[in-house]
C-alpha positions as CSV (number, residue, x, y, z in Angstrom):
1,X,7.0,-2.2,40.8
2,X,6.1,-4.0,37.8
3,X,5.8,-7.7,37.4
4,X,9.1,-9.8,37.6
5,X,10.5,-11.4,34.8
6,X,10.1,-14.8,34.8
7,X,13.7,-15.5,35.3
8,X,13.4,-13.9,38.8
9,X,10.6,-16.0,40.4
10,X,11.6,-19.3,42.4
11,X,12.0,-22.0,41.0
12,X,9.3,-24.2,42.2
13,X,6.6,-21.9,41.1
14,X,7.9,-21.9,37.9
15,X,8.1,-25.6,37.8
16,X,4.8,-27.7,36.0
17,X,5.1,-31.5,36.4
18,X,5.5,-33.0,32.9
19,X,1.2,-34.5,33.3
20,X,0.0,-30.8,33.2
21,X,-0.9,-29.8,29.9
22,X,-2.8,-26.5,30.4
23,X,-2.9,-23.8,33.2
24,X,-6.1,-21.9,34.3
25,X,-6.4,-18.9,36.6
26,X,-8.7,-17.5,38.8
27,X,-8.9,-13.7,38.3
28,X,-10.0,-11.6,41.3
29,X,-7.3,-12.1,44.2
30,X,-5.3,-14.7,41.7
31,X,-3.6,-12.6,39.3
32,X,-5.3,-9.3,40.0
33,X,-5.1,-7.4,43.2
34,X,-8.7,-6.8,43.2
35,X,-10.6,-7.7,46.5
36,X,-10.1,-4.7,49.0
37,X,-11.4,-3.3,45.9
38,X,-14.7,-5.3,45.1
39,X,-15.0,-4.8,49.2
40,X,-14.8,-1.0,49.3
41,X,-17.4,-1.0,46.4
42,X,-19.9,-4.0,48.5
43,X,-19.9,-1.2,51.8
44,X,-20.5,1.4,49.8
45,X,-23.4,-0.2,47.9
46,X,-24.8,-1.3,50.8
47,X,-24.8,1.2,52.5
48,X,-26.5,3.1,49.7
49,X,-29.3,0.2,49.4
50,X,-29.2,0.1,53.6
51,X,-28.5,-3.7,53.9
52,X,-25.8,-5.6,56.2
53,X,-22.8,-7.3,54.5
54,X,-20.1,-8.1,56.4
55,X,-16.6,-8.4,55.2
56,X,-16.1,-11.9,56.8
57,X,-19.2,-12.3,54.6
58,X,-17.8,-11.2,51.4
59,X,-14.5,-12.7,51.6
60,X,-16.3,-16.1,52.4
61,X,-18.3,-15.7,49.5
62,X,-15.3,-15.0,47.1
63,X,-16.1,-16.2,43.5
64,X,-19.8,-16.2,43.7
65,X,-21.4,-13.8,41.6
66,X,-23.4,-10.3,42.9
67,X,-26.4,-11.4,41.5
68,X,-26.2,-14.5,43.7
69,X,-24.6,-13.0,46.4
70,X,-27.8,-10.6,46.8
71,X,-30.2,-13.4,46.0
72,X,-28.5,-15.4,49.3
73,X,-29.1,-12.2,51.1
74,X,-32.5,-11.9,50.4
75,X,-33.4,-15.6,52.0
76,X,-31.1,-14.9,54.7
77,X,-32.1,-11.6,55.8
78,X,-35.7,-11.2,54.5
79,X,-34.8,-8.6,52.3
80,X,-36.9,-7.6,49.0
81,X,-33.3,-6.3,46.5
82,X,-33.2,-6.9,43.2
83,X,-30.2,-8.7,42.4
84,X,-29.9,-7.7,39.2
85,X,-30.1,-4.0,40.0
86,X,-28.0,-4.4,43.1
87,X,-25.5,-6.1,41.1
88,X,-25.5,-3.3,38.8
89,X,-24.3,-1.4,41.1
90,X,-22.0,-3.1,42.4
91,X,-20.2,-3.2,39.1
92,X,-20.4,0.1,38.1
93,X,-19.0,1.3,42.0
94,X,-16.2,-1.3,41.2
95,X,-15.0,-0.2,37.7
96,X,-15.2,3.3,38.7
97,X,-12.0,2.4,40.8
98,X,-10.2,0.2,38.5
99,X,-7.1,2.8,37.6
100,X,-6.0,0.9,40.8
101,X,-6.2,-2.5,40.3
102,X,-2.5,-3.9,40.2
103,X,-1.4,-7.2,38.7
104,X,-0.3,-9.9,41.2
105,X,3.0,-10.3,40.2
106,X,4.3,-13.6,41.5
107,X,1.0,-15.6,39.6
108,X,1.2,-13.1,36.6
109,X,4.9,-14.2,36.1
110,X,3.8,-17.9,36.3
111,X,1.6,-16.9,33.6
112,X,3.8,-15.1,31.8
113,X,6.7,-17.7,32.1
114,X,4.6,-20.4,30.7
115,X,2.8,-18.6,27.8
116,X,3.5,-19.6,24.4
117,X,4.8,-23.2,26.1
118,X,1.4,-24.3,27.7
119,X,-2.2,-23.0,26.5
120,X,-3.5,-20.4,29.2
121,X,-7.1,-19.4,30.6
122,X,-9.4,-17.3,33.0
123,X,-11.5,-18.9,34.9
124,X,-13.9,-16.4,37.0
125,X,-17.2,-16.0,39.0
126,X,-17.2,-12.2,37.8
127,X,-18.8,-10.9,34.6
128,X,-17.5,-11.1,31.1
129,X,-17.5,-7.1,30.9
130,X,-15.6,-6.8,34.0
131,X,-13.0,-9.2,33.9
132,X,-12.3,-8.4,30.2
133,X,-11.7,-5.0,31.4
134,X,-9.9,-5.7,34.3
135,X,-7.0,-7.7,32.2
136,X,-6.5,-5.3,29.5
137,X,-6.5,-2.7,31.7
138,X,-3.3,-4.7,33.3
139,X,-2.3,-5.8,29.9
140,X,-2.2,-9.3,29.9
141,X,-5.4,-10.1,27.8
142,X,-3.2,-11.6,25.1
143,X,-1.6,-14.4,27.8
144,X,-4.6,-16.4,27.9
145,X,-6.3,-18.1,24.8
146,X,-9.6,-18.3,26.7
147,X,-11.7,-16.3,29.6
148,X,-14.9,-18.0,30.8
149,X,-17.2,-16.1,33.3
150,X,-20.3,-16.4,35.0
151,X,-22.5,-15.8,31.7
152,X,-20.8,-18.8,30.3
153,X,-21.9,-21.7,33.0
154,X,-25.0,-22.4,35.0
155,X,-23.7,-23.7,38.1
156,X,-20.8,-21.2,39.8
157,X,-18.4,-22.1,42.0
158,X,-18.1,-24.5,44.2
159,X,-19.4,-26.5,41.3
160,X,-16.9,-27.3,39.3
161,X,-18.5,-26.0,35.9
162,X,-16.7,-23.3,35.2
163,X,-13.1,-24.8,35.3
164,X,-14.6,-27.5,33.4
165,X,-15.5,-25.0,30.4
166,X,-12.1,-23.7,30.7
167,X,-10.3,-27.2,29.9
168,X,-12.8,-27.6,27.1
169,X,-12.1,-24.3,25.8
170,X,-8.3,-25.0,25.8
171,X,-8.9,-28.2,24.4
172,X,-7.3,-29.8,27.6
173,X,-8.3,-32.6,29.7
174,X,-9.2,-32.0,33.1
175,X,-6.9,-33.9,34.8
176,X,-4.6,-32.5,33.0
177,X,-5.2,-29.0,34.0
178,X,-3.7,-27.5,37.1
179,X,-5.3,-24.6,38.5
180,X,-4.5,-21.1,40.7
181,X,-6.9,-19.6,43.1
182,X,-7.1,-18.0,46.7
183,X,-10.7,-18.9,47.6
184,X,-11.7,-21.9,49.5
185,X,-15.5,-22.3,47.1
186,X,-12.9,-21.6,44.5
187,X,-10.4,-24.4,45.1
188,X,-13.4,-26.7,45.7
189,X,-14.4,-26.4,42.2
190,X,-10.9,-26.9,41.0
191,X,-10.6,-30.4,42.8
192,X,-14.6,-31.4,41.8
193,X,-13.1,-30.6,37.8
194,X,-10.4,-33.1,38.6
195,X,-7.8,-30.5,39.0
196,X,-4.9,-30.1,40.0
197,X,-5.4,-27.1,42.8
198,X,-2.7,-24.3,43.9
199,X,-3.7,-22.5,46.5
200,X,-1.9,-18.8,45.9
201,X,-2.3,-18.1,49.4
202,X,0.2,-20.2,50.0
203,X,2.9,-18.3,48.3
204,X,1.5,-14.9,48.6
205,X,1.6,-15.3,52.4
206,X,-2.5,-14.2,52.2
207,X,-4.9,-14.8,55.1
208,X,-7.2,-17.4,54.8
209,X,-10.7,-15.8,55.2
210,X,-13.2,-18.8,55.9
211,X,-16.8,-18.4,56.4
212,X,-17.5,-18.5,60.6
213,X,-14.0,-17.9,61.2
C-alpha cells in the first residue's frame, strides 16, 4: 500500500492554523515505520555483547542516541561497553534490515500535502548516515529542505536543541513551528523549543510506551 494522496487524508490532519509557518518531523516511528526494527537489531546486539536491555527500556528511551543509550547503561548496570563500538553495531545490525522499513503513510501524506506550501525538516536523535539513508531509501529526501541529527547538536532530546536547529535551519521561528513525534522525551523537546507539539500516536492509534509503565 503506498502512501495516500493527500486528497485522501482527513481533513483535520491536513489542516495548519494560519500562525504555523514551518513543519518539522521526527523520523523513527514519525514518518518511518522503523522501531520494531531498531528493537530487533538492540536484542540482537545485546545479546551478542551479553548485556540486558529491555524493550520497555528501549521504547522509553526513544530518540536518544546508541552512543548515549550505552553510556546510561554503563552507570546503570556497571558495565565496561564502549559506546561507540556498541553503537556501531547497532547501526550496521539496523541498516542491514532496512529493505523493510515502510513510510508512515498518514504523517508522510501531511508532509507531502504541505510541501512546496510550507518549508519542511527532520528532526532526529539518529545519525546523519542513517537517517539520510532511511529517507531516500523511502524516497522522500527531496520533501524536506533540512535534516538535523545527533552530530549536529550537543544536548539530545529532551532538550530542546535539536528542534531548535531545525527552525533555524528553515529560517523559521520557533513558535512558529509545529512539530510531529511519537515519543514522550521527544514531544518534551518540542514544547521546551516553543513548539507547537502533535503527538502522532494520537492519530496512528499507537501505544504509548512510558518508562516504568
Amino acid at each position: 500500500m503506498g502512501t495516500p494522496h493527500p486528497t485522501d487524508l482527513p481533513g483535520d490532519l491536513l489542516r495548519i492554523p494560519d500562525h504555523i509557518r514551518g513543519l518539522i518531523f521526527d523520523c523513527d516511528g514519525t514518518i518511518a515505520d522503523t522501531m520494531p526494527l531498531h528493537w530487533q537489531a538492540w536484542r540482537e546486539v545485546a545479546a551478542r555483547h551479553r548485556f540486558p536491555f529491555a524493550e520497555q527500556r528501549f521504547y522509553a528511551l526513544a530518540g536518544v542516541p546508541s552512543r548515549d543509550i550505552v553510556r546510561m547503561l554503563n552507570a546503570e548496570q556497571g558495565l565496561d561497553l564502549d559506546p561507540l563500538a556498541i553503537a556501531r553495531d547497532k547501526e550496521a545490525t539496523y541498516l542491514a534490515q532496512l529493505e523493510h522499513v515502510g513510510p508512515i503513510e498518514l504523517v508522510v501524506g501531511i508532509a507531502r500535502a504541505h510541501h512546496g506550501r510550507l518549508p519542511l525538516a527532520v528532526a532526529s536523535g539518529g545519525s546523519r548516515r542513517v537517517i539520510e539513508r532511511v529517507l531516500e531509501h523511502l524516497g522522500i529526501r527531496s520533501l524536506f529542505q533540512a535534516v538535523v541529527t545527533n552530530e549536529d547538536v550537543t544536548r539530545q532530546k529532551p532538550a530542546p536543541d535539536i528542534f531548535l536547529e531545525a527552525a533555524r535551519r528553515l529560517g523559521v521561528p520557533p513558535q512558529r513551528c509545529r512539530a510531529y513525534e511519537d515519543a514522550e522525551l521527544g514531544l518534551a523537546a518540542i514544547r521546551a523549543a516553543g513548539m507547537e507539539a502533535v503527538d502522532v500516536r494520537d492519530f496512528l492509534n499507537l501505544p504509548r510506551r512510558r518508562g516504568g509503565d
